[in-house]
C-alpha positions as CSV (number, residue, x, y, z in Angstrom):
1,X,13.2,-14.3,1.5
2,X,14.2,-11.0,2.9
3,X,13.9,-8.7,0.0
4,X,13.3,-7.9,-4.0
5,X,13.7,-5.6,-6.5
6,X,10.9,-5.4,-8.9
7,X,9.8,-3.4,-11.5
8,X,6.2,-1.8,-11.9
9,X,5.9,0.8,-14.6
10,X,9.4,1.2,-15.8
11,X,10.7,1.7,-12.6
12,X,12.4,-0.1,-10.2
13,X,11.6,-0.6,-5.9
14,X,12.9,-2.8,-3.3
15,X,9.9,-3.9,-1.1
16,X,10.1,-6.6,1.6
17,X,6.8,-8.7,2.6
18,X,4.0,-6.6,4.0
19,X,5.3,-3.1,2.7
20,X,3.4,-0.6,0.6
21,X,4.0,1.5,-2.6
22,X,2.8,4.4,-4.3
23,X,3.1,3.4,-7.9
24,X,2.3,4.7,-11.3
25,X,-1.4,3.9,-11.8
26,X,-2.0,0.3,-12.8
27,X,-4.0,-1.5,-15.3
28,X,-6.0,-3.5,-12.5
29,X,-9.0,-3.6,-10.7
30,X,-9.0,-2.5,-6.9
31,X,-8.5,-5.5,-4.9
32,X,-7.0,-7.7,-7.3
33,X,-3.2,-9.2,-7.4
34,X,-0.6,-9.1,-9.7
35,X,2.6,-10.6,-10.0
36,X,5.2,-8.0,-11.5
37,X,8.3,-8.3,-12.6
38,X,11.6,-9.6,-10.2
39,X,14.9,-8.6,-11.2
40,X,16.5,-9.5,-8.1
41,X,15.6,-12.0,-4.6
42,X,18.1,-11.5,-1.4
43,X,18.1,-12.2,1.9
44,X,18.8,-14.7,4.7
45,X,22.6,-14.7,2.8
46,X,21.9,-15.7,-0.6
47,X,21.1,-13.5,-3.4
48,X,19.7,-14.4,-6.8
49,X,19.9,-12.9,-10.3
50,X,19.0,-14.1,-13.5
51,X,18.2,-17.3,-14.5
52,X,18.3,-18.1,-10.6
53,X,15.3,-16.6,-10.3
54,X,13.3,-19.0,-12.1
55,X,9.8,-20.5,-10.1
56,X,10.4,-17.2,-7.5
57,X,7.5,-14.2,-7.6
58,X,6.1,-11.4,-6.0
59,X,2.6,-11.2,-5.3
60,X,1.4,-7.9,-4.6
61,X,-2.7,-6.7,-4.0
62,X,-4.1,-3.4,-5.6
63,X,-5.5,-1.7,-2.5
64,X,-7.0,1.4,-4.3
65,X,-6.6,4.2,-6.6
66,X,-5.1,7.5,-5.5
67,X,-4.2,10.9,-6.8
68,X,-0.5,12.3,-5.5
69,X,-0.1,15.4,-4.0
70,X,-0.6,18.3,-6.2
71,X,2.8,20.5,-8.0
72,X,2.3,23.7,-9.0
73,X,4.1,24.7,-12.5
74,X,4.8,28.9,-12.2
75,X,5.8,30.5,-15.7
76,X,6.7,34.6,-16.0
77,X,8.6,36.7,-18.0
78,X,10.9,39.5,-16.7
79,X,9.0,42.8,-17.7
80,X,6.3,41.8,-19.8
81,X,3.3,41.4,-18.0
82,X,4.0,36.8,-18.3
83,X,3.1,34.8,-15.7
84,X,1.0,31.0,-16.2
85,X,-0.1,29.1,-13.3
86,X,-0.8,25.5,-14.0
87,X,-1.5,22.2,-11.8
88,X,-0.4,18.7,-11.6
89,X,-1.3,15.9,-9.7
90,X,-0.1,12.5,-10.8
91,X,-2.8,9.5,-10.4
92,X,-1.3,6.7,-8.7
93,X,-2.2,3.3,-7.6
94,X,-1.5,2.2,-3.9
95,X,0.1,-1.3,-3.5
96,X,1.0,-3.8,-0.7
97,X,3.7,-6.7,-1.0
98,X,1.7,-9.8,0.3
99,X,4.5,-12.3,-0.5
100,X,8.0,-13.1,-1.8
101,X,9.0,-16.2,-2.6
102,X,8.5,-19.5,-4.5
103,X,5.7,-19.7,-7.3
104,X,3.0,-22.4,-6.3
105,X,3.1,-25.1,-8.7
106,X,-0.4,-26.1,-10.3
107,X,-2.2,-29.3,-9.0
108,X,-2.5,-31.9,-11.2
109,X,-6.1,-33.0,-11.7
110,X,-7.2,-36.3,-9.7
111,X,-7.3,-39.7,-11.6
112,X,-11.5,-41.0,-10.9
113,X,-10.2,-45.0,-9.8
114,X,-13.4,-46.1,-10.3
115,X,-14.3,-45.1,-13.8
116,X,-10.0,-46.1,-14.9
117,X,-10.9,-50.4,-13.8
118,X,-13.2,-52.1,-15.5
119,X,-15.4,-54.7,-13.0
120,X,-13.7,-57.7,-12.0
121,X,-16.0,-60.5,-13.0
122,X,-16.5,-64.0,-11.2
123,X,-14.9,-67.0,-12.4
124,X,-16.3,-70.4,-12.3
């Protein structure tokens, strides 16, 4: 697929395959994936919404943890000797779309052939 619209933290991105994000910072572990939520698939000339999304996902990876830039918050009142200076800087976490697309479906365990027939025995 082309394209999705998922939401990470409350908010909502579009992100193709291969693209990374600045997000708010995530509960996971550098290095490991996630599959957040999709709210929409397009691309290729389809689009899908709602229940049509059923078996798709996003993966995406957790490369690191990061700190934004920093804001500076400036306070003062006219003529009385006010003025507060205060920092900001958000923490974020840095992620990269690795795919979009169907969900892999579970393997079913193997069957052990020899231990399911019982030995044939000779007839005389």
């Amino acid at each position: 697929m082309g394209y999705a619209i998922i939401r990470v933290g409350g908010k909502q991105h579009t992100v193709h395959e291969g693209e990374w994000l600045l997000v708010d910072r995530l509960p996971y572990e550098e290095g490991s994936t996630f599959h957040p939520d999709v709210l929409l698939v397009g691309g290729d000339g389809d689009t899908l919404l709602g229940d049509a999304l059923a078996g798709r996902q996003v993966t995406a990876r957790v490369t690191d943890h990061v700190l934004g830039k920093k804001i500076i918050v400036g306070k003062h009142k006219q003529r009385t000797g006010y003025r507060r200076r205060n920092g900001f800087r958000a923490r974020l976490s840095r992620i990269e779309i690795e795919s979009i697309g169907a969900a892999k479906a579970a393997r079913a365990p193997r069957k052990k052939a020899a231990a399911a027939e019982p030995p044939a025995e000779a007839k005389e």
